[in-house]
N, CA, C and O atoms as a MOPAC input file, in Angstrom:
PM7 MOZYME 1SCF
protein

 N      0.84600 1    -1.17200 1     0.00000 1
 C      0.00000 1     0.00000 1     0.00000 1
 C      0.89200 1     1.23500 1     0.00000 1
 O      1.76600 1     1.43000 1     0.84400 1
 N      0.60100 1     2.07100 1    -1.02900 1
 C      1.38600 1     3.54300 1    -0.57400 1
 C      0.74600 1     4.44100 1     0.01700 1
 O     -0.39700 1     4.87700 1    -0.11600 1
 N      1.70200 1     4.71500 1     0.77800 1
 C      1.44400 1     5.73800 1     1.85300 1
 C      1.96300 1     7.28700 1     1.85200 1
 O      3.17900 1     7.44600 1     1.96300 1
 N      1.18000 1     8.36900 1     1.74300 1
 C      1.59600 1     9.57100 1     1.56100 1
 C      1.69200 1    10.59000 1     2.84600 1
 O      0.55300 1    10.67200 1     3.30400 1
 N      2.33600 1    11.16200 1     3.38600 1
 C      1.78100 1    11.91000 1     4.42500 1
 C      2.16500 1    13.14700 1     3.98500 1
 O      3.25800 1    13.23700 1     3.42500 1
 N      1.28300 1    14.40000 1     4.16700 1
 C      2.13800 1    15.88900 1     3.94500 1
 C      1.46400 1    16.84000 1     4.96700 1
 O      0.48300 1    16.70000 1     5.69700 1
 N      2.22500 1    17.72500 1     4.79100 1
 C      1.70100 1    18.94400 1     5.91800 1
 C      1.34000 1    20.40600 1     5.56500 1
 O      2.04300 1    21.04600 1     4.78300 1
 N      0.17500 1    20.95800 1     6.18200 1
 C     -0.26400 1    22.21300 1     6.32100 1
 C      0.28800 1    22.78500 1     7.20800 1
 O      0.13600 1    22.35600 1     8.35200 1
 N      1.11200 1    23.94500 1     6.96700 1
 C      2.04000 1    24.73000 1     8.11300 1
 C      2.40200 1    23.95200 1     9.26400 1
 O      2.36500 1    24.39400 1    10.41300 1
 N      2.79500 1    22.64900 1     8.90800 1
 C      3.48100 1    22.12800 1     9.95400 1
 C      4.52100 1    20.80700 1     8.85000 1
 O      4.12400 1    20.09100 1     7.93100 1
 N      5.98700 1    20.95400 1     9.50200 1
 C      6.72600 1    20.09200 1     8.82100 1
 C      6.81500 1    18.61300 1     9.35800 1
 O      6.79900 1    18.31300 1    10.55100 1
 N      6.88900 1    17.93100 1     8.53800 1
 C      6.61600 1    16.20400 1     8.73100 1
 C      7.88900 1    15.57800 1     9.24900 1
 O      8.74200 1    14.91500 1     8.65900 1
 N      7.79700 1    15.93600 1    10.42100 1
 C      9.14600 1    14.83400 1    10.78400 1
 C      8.91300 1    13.18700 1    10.82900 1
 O      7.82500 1    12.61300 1    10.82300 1
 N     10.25000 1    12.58200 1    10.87500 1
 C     10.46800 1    11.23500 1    10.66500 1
 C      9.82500 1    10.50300 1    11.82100 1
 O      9.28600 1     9.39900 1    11.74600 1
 N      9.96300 1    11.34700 1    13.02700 1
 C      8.94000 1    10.76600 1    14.10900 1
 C      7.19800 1    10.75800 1    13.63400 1
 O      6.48900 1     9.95500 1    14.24000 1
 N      6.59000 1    11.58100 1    12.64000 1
 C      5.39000 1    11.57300 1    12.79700 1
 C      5.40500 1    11.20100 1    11.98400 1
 O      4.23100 1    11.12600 1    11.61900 1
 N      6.48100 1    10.55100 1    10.74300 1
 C      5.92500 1     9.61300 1     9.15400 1
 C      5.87000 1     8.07800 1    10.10700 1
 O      4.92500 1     7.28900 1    10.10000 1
 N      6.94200 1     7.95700 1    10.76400 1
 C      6.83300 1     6.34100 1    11.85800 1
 C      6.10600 1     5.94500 1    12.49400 1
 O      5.98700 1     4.74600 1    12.74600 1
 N      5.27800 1     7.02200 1    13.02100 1
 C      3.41200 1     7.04500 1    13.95200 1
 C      2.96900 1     6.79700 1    12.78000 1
 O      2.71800 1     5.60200 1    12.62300 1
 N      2.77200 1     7.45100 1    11.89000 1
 C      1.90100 1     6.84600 1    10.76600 1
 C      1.62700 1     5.76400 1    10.50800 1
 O      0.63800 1     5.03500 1    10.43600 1
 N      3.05800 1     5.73900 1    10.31900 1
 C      3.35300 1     4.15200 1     9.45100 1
 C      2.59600 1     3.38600 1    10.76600 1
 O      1.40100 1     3.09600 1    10.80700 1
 N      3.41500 1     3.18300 1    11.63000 1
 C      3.02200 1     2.29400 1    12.94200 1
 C      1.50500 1     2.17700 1    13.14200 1
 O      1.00800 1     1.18400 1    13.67300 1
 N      0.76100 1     3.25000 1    12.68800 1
 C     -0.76300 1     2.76600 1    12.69900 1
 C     -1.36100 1     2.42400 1    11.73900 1
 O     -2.50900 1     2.03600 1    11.95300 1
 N     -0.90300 1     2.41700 1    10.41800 1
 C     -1.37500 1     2.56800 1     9.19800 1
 C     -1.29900 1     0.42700 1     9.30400 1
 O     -2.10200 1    -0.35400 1     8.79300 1
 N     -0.15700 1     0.12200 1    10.06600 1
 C     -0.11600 1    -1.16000 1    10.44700 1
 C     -1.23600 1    -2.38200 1    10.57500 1
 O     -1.44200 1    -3.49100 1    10.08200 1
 N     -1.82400 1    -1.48800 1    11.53800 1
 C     -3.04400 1    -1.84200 1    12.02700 1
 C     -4.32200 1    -2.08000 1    10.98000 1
 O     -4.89600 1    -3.16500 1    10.88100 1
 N     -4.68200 1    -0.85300 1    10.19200 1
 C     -5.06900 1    -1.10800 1     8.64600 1
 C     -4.90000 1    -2.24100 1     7.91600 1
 O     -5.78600 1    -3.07400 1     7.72400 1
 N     -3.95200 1    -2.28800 1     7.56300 1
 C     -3.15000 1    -3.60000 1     6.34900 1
 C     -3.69000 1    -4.72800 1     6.87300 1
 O     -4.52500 1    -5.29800 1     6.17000 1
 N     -3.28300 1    -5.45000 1     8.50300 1
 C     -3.64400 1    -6.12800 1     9.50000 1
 C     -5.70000 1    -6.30800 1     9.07000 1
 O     -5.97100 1    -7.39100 1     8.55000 1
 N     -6.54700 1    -5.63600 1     9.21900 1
 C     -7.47300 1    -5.88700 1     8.98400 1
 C     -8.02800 1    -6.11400 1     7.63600 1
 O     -9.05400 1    -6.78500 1     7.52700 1
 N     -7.53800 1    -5.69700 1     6.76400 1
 C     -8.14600 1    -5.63800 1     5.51400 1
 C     -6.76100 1    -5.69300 1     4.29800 1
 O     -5.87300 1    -4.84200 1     4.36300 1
 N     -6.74400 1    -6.57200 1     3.44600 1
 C     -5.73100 1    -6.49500 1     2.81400 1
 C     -5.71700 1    -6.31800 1     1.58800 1
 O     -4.74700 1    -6.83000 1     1.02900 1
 N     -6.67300 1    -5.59800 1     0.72500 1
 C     -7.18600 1    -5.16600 1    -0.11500 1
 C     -6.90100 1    -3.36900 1    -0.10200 1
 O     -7.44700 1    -2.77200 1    -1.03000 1
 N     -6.33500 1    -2.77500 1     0.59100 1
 C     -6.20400 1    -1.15800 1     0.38900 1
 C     -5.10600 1    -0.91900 1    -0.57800 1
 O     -4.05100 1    -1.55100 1    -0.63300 1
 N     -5.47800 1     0.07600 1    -1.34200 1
 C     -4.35000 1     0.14700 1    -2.37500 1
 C     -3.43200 1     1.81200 1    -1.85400 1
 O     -2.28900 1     2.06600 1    -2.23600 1
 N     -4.20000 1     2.67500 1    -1.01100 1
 C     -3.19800 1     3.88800 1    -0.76200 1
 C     -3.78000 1     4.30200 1     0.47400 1
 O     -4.65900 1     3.58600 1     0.95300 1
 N     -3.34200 1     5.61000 1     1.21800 1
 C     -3.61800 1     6.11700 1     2.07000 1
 C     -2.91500 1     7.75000 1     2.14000 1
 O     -1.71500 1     7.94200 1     1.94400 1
 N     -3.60800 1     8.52400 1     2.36000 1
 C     -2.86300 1    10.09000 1     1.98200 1
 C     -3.39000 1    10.71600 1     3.10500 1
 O     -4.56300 1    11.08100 1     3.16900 1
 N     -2.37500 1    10.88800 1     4.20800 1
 C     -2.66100 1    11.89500 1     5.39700 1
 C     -1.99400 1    13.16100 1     5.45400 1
 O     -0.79600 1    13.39200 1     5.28500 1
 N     -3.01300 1    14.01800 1     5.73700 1
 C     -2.64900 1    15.56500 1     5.29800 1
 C     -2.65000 1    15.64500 1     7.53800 1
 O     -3.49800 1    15.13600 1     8.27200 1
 N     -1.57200 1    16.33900 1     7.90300 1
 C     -1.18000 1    16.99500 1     8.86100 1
 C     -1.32700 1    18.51000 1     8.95300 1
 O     -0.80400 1    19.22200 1     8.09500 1
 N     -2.10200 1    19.08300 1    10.08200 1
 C     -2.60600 1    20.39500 1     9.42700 1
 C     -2.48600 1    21.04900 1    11.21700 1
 O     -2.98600 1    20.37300 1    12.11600 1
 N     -1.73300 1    22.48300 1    11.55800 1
 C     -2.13400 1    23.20100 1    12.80900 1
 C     -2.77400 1    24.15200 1    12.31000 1
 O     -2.51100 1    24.65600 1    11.21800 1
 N     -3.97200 1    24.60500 1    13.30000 1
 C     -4.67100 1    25.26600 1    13.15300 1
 C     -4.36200 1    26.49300 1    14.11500 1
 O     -4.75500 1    26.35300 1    15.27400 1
 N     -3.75600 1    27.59600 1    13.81500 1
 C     -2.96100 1    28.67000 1    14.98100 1
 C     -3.93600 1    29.11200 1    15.40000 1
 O     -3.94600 1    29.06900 1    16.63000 1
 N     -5.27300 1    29.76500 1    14.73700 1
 C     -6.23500 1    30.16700 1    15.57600 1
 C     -7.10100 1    29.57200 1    16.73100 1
 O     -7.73700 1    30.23900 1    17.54700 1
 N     -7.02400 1    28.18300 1    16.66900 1
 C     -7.82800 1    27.35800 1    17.65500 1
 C     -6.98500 1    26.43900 1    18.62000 1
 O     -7.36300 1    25.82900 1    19.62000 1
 N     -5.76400 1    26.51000 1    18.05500 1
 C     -4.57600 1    25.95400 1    19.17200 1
 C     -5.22900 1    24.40800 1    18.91500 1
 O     -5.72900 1    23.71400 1    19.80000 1
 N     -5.10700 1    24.05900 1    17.54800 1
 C     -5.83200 1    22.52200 1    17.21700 1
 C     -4.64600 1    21.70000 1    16.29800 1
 O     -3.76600 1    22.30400 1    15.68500 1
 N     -4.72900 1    20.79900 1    16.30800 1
 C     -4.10800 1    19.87100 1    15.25700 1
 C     -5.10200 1    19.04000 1    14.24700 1
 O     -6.19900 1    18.55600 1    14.53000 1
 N     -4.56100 1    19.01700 1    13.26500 1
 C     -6.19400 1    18.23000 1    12.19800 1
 C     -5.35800 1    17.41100 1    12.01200 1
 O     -4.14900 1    17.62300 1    12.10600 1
 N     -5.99100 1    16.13500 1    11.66100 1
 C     -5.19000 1    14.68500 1    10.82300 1
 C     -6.63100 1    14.31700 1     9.99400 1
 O     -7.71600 1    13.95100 1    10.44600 1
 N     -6.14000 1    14.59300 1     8.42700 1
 C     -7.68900 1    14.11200 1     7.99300 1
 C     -6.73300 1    13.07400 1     6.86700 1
 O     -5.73600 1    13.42500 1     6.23700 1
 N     -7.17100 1    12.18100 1     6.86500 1
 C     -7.22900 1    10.75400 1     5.79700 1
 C     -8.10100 1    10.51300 1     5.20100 1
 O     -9.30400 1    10.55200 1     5.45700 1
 N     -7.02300 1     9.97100 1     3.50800 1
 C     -8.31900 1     9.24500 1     2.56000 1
 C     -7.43500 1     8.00700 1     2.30500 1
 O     -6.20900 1     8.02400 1     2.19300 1
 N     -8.39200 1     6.73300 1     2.21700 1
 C     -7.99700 1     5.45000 1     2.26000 1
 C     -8.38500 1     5.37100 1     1.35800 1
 O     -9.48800 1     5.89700 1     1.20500 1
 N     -7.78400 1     4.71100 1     0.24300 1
 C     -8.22100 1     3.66000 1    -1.13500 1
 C     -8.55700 1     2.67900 1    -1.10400 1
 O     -7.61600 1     2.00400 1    -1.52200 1
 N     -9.63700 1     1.83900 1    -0.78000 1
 C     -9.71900 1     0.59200 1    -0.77700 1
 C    -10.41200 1    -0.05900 1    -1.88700 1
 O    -11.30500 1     0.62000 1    -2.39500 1
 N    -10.15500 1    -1.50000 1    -2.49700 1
 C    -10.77900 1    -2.25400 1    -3.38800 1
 C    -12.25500 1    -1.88700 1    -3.25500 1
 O    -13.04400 1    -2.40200 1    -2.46300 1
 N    -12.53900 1    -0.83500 1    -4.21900 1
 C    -14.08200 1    -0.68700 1    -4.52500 1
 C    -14.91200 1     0.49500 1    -3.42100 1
 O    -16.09600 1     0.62300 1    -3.10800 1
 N    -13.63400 1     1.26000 1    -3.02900 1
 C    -14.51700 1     2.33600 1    -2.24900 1
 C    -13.61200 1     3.22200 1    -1.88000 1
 O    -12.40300 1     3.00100 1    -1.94600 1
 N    -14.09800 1     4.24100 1    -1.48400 1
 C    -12.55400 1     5.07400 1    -1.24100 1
 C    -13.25400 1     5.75300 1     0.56200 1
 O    -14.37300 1     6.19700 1     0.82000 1
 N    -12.10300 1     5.57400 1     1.43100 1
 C    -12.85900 1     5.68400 1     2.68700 1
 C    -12.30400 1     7.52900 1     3.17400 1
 O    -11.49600 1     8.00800 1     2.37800 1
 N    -12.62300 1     8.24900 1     4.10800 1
 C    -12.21500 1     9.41600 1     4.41400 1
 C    -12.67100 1     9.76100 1     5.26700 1
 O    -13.89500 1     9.69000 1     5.15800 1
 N    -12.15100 1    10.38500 1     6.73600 1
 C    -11.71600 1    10.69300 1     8.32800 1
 C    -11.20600 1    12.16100 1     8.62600 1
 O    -10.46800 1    12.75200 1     7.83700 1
 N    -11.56100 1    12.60600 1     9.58900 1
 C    -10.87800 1    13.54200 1     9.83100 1
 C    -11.13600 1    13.48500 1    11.84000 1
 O    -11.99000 1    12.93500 1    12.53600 1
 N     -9.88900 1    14.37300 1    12.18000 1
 C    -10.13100 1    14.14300 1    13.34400 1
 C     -9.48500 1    15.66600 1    13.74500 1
 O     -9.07900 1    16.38400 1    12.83200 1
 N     -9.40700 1    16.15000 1    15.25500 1
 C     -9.36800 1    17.30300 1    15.76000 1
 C     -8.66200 1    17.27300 1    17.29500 1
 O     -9.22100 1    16.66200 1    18.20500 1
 N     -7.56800 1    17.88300 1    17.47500 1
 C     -6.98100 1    17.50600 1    19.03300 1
 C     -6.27600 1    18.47400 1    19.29700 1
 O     -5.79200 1    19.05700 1    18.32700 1
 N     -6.03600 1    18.87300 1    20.35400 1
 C     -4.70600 1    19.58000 1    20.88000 1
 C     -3.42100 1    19.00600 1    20.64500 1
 O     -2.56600 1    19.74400 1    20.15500 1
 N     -3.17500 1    17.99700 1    20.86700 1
 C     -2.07300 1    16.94900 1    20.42100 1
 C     -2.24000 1    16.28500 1    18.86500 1
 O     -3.35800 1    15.98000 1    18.44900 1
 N     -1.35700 1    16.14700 1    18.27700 1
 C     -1.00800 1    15.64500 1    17.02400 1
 C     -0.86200 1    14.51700 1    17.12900 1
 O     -1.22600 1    13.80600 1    16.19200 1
 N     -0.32300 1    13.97200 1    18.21000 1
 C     -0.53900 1    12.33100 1    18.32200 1
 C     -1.58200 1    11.52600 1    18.74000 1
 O     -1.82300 1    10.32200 1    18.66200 1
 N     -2.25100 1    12.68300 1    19.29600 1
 C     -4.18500 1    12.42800 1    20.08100 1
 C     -4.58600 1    12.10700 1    18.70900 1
 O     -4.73100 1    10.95700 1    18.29200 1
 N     -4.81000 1    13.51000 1    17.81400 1
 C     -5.29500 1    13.25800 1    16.63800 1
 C     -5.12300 1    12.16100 1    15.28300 1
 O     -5.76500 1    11.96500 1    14.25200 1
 N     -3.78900 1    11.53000 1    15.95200 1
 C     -3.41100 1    10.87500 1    14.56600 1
 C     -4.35700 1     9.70000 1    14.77200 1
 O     -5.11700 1     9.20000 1    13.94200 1
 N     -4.15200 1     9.34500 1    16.09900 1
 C     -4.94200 1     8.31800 1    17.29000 1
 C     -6.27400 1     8.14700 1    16.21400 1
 O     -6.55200 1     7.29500 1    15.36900 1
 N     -6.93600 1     9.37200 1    16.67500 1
 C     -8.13600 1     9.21700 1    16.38100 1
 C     -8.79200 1     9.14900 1    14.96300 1
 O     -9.77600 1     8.52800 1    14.56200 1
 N     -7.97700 1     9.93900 1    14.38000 1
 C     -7.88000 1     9.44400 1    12.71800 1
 C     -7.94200 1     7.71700 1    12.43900 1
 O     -8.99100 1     7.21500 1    12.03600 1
 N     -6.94700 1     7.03700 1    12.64700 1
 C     -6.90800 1     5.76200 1    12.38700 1
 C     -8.18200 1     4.93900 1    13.50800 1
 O     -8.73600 1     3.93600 1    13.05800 1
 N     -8.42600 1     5.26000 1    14.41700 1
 C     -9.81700 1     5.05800 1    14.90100 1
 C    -10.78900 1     4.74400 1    14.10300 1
 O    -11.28100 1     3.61900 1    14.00700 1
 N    -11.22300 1     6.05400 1    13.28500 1
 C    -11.93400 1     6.11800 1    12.55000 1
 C    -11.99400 1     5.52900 1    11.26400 1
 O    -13.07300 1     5.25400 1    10.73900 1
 N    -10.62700 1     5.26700 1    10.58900 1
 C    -10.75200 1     4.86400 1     9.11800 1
 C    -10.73300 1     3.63600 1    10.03900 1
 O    -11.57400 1     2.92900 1     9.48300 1
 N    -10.19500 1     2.78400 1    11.34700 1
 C    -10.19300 1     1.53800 1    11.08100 1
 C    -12.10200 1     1.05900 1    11.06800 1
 O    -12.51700 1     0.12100 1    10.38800 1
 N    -12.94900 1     1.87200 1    11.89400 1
 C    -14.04000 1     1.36000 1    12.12200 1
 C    -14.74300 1     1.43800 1    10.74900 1
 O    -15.46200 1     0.44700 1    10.63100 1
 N    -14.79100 1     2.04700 1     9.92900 1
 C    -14.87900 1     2.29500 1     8.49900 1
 C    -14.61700 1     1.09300 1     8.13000 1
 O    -15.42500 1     0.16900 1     8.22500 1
 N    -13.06000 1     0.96200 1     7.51700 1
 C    -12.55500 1    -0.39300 1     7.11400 1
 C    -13.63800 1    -1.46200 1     7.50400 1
 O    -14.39500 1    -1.97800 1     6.68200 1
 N    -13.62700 1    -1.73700 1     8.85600 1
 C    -14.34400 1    -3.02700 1     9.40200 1
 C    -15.39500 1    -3.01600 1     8.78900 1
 O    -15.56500 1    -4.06600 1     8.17000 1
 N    -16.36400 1    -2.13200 1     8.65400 1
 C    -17.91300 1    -1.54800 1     8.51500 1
 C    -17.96900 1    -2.17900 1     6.69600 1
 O    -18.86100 1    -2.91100 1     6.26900 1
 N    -16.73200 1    -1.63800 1     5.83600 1
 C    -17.33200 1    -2.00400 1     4.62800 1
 C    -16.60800 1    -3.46300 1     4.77600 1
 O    -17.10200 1    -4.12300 1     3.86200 1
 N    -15.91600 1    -4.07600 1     5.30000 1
 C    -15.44500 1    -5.38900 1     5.18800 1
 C    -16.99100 1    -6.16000 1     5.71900 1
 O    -17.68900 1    -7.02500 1     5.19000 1
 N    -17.06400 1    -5.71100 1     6.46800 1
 C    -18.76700 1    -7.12500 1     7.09300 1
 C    -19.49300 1    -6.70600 1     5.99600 1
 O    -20.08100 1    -7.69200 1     5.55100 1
 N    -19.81100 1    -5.41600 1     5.14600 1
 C    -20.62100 1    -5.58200 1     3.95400 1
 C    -20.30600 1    -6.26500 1     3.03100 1
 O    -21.09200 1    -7.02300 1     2.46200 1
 N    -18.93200 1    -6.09600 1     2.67700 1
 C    -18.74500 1    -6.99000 1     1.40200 1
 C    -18.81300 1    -8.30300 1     1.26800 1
 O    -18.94900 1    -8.90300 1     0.20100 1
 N    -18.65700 1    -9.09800 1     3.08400 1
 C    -18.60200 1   -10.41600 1     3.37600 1
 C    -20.40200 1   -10.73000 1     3.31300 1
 O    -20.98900 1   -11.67000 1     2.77600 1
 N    -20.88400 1    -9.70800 1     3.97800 1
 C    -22.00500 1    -9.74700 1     4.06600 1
 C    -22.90200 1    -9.97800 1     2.76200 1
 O    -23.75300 1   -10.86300 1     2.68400 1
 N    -22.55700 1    -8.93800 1     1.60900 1
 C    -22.84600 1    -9.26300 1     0.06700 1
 C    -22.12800 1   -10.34100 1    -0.62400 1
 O    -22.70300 1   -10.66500 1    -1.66300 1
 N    -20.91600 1   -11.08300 1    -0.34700 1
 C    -20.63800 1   -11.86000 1    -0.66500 1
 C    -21.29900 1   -13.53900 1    -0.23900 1
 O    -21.15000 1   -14.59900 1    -0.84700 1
 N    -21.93200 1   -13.28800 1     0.83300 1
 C    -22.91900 1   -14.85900 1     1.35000 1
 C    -24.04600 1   -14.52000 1     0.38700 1
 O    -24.27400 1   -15.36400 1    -0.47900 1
 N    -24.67800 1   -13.57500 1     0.40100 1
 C    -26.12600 1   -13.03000 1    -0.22800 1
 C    -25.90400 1   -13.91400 1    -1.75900 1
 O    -26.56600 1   -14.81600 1    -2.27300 1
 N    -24.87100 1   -13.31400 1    -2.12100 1
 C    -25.05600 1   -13.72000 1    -4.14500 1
 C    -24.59700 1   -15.15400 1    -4.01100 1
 O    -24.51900 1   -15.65100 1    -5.13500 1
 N    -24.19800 1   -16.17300 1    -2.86800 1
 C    -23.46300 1   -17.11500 1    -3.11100 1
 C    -24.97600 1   -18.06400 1    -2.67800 1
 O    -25.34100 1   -19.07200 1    -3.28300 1
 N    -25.47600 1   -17.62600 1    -1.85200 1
 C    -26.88600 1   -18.25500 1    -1.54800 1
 C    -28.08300 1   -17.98700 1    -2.73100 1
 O    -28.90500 1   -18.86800 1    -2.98400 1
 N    -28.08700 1   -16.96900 1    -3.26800 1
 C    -29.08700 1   -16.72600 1    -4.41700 1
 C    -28.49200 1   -17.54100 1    -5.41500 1
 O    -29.18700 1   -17.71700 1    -6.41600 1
 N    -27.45500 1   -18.04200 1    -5.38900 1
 C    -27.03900 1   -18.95500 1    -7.12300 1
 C    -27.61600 1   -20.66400 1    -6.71400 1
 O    -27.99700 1   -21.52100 1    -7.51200 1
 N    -27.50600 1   -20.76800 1    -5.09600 1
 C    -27.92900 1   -22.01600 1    -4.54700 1
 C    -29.50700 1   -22.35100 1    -5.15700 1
 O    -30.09200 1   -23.38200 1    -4.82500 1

C-alpha cells in the first residue's frame, strides 16, 4: 500500500511519518485489499488545534476521516480510529454481500 503523508504549516518529521506508518499497520492487518492512504497533517494557529484528515483507497470504495486535538498524536490516534471502524464496517458488507449472491445462485 502507498502511503503519503504531507503537511499544512506544519513540517513532517520522521517521528510523525513512523506514527503513521506504525498505525497505518493496524489497517493492512485488517483488511488487505487497500491500495493507498494520503494523510494531510494540518495546525490550526487560531484554535490551538491539530487536524489529521485521511483518505484510504480501498478495493471498490474510497474511505475518508478527519479528526481534531490539541495533540497531534491524540489526533493521529483518532484518525486511524476512525478509518479503522470504516474499514471493518465495509469489510462485514462486502462479506455480508458476498454470502447473499453465493446463496441466491444455490
Amino acid at each position: 500500500m502507498q502511503t503519503q503523508v504531507s503537511g499544512h504549516q506544519i513540517e513532517i518529521t520522521s517521528a510523525l511519518r513512523d506514527y503513521v506508518d506504525a498505525r497505518r499497520e493496524r489497517l493492512v492487518r485488517r483488511f488487505d485489499n487497500l491500495t493507498s492512504l494520503n494523510v494531510v497533517l494540518e495546525v490550526e494557529k487560531n484554535r490551538l488545534a491539530n487536524r489529521a484528515e485521511g483518505t484510504l483507497a480501498a478495493a471498490g470504495t474510497v474511505l475518508h476521516a478527519n479528526a481534531v486535538d490539541q495533540d497531534m498524536y491524540a489526533a493521529i490516534d483518532a484518525l486511524f480510529d476512525k478509518l479503522d471502524a470504516q474499514v471493518r464496517k465495509h469489510k462485514d458488507k462486502k462479506a455480508t454481500h458476498d454470502r447473499d449472491d453465493i446463496r441466491n445462485m444455490a
